[in-house]
C-alpha positions as CSV (number, residue, x, y, z in Angstrom):
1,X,-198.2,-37.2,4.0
2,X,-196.1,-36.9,6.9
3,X,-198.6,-39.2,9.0
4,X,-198.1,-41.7,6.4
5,X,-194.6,-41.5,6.8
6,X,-194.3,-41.4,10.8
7,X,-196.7,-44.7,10.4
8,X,-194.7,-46.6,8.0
9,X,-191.0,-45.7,10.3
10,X,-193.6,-46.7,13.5
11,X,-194.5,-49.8,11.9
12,X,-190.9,-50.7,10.8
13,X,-189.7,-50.1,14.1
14,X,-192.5,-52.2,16.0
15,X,-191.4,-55.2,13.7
16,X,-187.4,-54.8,13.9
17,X,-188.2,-55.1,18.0
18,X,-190.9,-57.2,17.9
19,X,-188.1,-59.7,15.5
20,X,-185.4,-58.8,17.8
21,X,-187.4,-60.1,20.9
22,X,-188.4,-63.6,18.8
23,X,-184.4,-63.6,17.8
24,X,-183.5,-63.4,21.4
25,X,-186.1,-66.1,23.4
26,X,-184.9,-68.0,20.2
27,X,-181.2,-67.6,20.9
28,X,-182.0,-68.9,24.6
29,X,-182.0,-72.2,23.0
30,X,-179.1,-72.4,20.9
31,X,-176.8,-70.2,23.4
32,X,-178.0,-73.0,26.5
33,X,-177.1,-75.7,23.7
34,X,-173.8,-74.3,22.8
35,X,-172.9,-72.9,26.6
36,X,-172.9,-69.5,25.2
37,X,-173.7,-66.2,27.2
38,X,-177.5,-65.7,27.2
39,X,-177.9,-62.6,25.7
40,X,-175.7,-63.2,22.7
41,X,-177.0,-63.2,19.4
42,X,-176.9,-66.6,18.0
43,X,-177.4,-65.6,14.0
44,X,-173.8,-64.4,14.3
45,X,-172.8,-68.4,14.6
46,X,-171.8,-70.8,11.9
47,X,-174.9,-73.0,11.4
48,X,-177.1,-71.0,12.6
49,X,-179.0,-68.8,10.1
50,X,-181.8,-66.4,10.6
51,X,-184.5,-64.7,8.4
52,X,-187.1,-62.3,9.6
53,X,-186.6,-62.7,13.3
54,X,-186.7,-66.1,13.7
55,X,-184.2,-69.3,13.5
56,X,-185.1,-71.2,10.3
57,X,-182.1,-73.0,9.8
58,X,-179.1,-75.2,12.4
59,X,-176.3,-77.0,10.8
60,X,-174.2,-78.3,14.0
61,X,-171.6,-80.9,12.4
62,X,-168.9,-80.3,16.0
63,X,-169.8,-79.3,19.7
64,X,-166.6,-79.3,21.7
65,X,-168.5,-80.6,24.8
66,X,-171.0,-83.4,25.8
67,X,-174.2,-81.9,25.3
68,X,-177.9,-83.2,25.2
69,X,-181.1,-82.2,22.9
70,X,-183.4,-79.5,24.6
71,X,-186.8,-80.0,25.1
72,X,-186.6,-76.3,23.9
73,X,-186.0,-76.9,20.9
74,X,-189.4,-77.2,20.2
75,X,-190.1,-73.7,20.5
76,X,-188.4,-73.0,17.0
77,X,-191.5,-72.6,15.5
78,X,-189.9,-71.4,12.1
79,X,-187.4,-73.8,11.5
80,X,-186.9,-75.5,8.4
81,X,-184.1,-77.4,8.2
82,X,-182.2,-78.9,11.5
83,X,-179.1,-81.0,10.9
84,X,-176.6,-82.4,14.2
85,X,-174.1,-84.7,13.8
86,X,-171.5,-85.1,16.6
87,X,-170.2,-87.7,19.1
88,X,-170.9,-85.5,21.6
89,X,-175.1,-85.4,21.5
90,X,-176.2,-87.7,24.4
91,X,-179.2,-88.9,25.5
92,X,-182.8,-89.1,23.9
93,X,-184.5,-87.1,21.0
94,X,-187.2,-85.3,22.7
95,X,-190.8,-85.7,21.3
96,X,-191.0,-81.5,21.3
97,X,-189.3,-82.0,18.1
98,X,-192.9,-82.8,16.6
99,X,-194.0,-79.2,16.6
100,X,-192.1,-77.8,14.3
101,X,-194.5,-78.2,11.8
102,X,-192.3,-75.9,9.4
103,X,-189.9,-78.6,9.2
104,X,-188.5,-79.7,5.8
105,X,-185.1,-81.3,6.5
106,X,-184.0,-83.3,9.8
107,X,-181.1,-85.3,10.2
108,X,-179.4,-86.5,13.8
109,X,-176.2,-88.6,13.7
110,X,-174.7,-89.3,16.7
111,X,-173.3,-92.6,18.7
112,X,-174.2,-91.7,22.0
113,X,-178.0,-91.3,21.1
114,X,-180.5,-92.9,22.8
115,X,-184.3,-93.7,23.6
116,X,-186.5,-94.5,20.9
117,X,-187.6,-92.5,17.9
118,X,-190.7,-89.7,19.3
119,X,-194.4,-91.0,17.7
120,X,-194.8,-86.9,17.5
121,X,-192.3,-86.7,14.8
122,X,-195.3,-87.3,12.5
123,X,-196.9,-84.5,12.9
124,X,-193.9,-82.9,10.7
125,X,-196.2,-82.4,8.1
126,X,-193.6,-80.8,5.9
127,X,-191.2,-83.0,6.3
128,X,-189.0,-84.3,3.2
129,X,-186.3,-85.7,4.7
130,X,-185.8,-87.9,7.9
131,X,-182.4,-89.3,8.7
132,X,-181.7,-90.5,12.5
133,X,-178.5,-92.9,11.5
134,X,-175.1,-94.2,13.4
135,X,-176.8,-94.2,16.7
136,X,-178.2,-96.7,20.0
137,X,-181.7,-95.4,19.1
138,X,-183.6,-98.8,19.6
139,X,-187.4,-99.7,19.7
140,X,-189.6,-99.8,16.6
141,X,-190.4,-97.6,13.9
142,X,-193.7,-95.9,14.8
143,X,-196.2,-95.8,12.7
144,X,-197.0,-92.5,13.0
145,X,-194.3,-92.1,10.1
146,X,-196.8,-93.3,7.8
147,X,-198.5,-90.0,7.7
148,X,-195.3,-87.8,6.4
149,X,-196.7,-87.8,3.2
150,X,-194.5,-85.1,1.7
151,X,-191.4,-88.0,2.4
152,X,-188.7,-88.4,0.0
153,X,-186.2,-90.0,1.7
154,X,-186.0,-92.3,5.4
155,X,-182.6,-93.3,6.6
156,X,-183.0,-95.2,9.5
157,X,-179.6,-97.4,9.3
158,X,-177.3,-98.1,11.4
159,X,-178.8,-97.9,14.8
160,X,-180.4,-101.0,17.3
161,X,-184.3,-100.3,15.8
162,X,-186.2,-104.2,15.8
163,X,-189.9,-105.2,15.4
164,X,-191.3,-105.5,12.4
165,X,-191.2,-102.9,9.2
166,X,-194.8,-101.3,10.2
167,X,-197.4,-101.2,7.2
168,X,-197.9,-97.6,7.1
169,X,-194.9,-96.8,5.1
170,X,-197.1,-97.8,2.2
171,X,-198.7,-94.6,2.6
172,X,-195.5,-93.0,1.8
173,X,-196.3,-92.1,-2.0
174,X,-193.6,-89.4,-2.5
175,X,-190.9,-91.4,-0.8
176,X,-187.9,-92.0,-3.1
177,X,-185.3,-93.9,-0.9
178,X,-185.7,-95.9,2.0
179,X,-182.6,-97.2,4.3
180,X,-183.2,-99.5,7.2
181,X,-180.0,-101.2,7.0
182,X,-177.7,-102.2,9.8
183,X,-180.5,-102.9,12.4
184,X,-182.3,-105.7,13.8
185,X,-185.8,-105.6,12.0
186,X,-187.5,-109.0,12.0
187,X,-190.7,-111.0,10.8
188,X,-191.3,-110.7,6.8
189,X,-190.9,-108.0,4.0
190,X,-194.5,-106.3,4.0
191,X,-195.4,-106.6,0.1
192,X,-196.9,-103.1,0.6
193,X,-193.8,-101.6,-0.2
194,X,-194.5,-102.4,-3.3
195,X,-196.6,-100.1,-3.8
196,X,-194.0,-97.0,-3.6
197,X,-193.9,-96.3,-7.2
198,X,-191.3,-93.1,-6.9
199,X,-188.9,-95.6,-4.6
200,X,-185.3,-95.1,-6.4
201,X,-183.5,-97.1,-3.5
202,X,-184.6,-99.6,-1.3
203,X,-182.2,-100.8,1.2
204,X,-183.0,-103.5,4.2
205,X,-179.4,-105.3,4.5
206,X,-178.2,-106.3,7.4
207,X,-181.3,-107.5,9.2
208,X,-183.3,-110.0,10.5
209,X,-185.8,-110.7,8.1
210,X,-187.9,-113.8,6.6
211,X,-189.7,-115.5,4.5
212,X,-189.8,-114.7,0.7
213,X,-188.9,-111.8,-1.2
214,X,-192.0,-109.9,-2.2
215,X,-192.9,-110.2,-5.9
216,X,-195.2,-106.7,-5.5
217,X,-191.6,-105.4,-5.7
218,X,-191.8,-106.2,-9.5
219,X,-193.8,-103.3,-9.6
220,X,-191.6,-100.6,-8.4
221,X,-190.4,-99.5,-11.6
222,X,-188.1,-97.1,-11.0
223,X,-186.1,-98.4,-8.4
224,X,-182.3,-98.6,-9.7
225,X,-180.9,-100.0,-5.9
226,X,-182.5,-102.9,-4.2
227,X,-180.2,-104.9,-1.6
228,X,-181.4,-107.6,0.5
229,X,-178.5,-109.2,1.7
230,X,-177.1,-110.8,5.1
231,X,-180.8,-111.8,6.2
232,X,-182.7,-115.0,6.5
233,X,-184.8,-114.6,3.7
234,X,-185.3,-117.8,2.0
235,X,-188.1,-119.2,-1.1
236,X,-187.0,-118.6,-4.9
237,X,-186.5,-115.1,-5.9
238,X,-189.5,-114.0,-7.7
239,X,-189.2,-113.5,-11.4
240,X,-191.1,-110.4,-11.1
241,X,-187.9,-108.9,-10.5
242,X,-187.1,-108.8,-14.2
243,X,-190.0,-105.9,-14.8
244,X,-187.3,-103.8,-13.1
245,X,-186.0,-102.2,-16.2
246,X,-184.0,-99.2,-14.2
247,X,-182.8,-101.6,-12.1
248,X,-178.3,-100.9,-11.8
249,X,-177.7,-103.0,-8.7
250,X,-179.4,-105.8,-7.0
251,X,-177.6,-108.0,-4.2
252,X,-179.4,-110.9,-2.4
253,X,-176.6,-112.9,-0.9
254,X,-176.2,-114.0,2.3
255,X,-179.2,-114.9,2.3
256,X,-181.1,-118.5,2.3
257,X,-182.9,-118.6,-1.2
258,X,-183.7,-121.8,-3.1
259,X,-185.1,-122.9,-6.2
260,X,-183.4,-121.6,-9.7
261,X,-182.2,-118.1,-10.9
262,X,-185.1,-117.2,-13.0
263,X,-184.2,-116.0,-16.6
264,X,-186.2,-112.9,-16.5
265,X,-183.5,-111.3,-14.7
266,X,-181.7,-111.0,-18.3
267,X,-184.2,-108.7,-19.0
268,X,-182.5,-106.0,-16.6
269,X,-180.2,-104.6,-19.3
270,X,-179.1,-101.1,-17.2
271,X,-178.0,-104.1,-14.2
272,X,-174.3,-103.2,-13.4
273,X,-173.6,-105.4,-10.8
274,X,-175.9,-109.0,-9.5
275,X,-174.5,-110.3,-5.9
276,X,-176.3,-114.0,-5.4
277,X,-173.7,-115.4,-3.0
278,X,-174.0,-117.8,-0.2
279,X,-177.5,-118.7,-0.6
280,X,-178.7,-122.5,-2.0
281,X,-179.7,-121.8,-5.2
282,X,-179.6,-125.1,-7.8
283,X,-179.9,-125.2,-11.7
284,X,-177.8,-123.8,-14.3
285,X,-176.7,-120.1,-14.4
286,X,-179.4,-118.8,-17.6
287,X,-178.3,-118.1,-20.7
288,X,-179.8,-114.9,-20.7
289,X,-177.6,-113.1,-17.7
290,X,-174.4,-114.4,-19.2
291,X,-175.3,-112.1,-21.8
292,X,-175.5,-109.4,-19.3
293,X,-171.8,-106.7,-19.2
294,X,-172.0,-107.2,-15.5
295,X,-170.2,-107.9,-12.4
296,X,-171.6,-111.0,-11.3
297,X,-171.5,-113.0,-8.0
298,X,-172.6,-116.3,-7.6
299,X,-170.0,-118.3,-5.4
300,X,-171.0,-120.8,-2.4
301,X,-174.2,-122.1,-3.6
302,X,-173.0,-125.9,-3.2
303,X,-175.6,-126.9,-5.7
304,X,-175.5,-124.3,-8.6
305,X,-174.0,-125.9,-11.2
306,X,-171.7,-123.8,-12.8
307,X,-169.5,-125.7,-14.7
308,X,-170.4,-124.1,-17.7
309,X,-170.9,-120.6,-18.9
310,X,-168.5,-118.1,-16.4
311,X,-166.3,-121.4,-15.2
312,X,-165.6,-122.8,-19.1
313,X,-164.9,-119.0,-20.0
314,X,-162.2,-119.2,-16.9
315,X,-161.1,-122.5,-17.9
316,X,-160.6,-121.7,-21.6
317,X,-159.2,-118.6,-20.9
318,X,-156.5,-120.4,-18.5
319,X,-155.8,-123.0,-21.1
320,X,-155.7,-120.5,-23.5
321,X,-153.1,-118.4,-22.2
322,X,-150.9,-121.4,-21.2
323,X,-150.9,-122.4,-24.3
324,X,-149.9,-119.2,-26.0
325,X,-146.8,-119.0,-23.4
326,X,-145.4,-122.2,-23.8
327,X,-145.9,-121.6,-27.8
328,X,-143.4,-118.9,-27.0
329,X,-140.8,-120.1,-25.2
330,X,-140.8,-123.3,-27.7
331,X,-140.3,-120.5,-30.5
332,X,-137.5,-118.9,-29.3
333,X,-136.0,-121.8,-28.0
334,X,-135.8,-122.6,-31.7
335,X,-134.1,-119.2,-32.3
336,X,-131.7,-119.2,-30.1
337,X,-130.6,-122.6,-31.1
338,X,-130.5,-121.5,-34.6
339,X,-128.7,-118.2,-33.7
340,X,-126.3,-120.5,-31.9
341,X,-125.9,-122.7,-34.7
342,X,-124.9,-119.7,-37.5
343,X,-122.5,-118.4,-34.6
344,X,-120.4,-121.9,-34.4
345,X,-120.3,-122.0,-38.0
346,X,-118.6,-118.6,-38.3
347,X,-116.5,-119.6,-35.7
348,X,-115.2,-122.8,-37.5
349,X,-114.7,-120.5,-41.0
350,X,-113.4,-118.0,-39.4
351,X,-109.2,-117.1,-40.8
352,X,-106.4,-118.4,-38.7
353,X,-104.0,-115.8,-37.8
354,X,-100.3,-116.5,-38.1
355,X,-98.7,-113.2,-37.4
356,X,-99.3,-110.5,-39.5
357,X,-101.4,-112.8,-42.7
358,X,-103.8,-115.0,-42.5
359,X,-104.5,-118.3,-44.4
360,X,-108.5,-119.1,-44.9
361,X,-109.1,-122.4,-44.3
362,X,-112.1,-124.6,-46.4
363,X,-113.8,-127.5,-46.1
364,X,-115.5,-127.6,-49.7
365,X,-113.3,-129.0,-51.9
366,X,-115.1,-127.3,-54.9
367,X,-113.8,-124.2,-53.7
368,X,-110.4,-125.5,-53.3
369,X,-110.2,-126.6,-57.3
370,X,-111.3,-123.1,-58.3
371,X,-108.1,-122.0,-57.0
């Protein structure tokens, strides 16, 4: 029994040092990172937290001082979750980042980030989340990306990324939003994204982009965000877009899209808010959106004629209200000349004094014979 014992306490012992030597080659990392002494233990930080001697989880939102990734950092075998956001991160992401394989959560925002995003990061196998935003990453997307098949949700916006929107994000079949806004993609939509069922939000503003809108997005039925705007897209806008029954916002303006607004986009009875501006759309606004509660945006398409439906509403509206003021005024008018009126007549009847009695004075004389 006390053998048993002695080898349990040996065992416990071997694993607290064992822990305590991964802690401190892990530490090396952060404390080089953060220009900390060496040897101090970095699970005492904020953001840093540590579970059975290893690093499993950073969340760096300030560094004080210019600083750059570490090629080290790739030595974190055990971490799951790895968030920096500061002005002060310079320089490239290092492709070492692909090994941690454990890797559920990653997000770098920083303006002062460079290089192009590391092919290795899909070997994250785990990954749910990637977000590298705000930053002067440039290059293309790699495809590699396509094989992050646990994927919710790619932010990629804001940064200088251009080249075409590669074809393996189609194999993306858990992802729920993807951001490429506020970049410089170019060529066409791919239609494969269409087939991301689970997509929630789809966002490619701010672009580059041509040719037509995809009508495979019909089929991504439970997307509630799709914007489109301020590229050069340009064909009619596919009336598949009405089989979007969760759709709540959908803005394609600034944009170069012809043809008519089809009615099937009156079928999107959750829409809250339909942005169509500054395109060349023709025809009539349908009958069917005007029916829609909705915020709606249609101005500067010269030839959409629009004199009826929103602009009579306007019109009558305008009319309407005009009318009801100068109604008003014409009524009291009336009143106060009548008001006037009764007060000069009481005037003119009213007794003249002479001293201390008073004499009424009356102009009907069939008053005067009664007396």
């Amino acid at each position: 029994m006390n053998l048993y014992f002695f080898l349990i306490n040996a065992i416990i012992v071997i694993k607290f040092i064992y822990a305590q030597g991964n802690i401190s080659e892990e530490c090396v990392v952060i404390n080089k990172l953060l220009d900390k002494e060496q040897s101090a233990n970095c699970c005492l930080y904020d953001g840093v937290i540590c579970s059975n001697g290893h690093i499993t989880k950073i969340f760096f939102n300030y560094i004080d001082h210019n600083y750059s990734f570490l090629p080290e950092f790739g030595n974190l075998t055990k971490l799951e979750y790895l968030h920096i956001d500061s002005l002060k991160l310079l320089g490239p992401i290092p492709p070492e980042i692909g090994n941690l394989s454990n890797l559920t959560f990653l997000q770098i925002k920083g303006e002062r980030i460079s290089g192009s995003i590391p092919p290795e990061l899909g070997n994250l196998s785990n990954l749910e989340e990637l977000s590298i935003v705000v930053s002067n990453i440039t290059g293309t997307i790699p495809s590699s990306l396509g094989k992050l098949s646990k994927l919710k949700a790619l932010h990629l916006n804001a940064n200088k990324l251009s080249g075409p929107i590669p074809l393996e994000l189609e194999k993306l079949s858990n992802l729920e939003l993807l951001d490429l806004s506020v970049n410089k993609f170019n060529g066409s939509i791919p239609s494969e994204l269409g087939k991301l069922s689970k997509l929630n939000s789809l966002e490619i503003d701010s672009n580059n982009m041509s040719g037509g809108i995809p009508p495979e997005f019909g089929n991504l039925k439970n997307l509630e965000n799709l914007n489109l705007a301020e590229n050069h897209l340009s064909n009619s806008i596919p009336p598949e877009l009405g089989n979007l029954y969760n759709l709540k916002k959908l803005n394609l303006s600034h944009n170069s899209l012809t043809g008519s607004i089809p009615s099937e986009l009156g079928n999107l009875s959750k829409l809250k808010t339909l942005s169509i501006s500054y395109n060349n759309l023709t025809g009539s606004i349908p009958k069917e959106i005007k029916k829609l509660n909705i915020k709606f945006y249609f101005s500067n398409n010269p030839q959409l004629k629009t004199n009826k439906g929103y602009n009579s509403l306007i019109v009558v509206l305008i009319v309407g209200s005009v009318f009801i003021i100068l109604l008003s005024v014409i009524i009291y008018l009336k009143v106060f000349r009548k008001n006037k009126k009764r007060t000069n007549n009481m005037n003119n009847n009213a007794p003249i004094s002479t001293g201390n009695a008073f004499v009424n004075t009356f102009e009907d004389e069939s008053i005067l014979s009664e007396n």
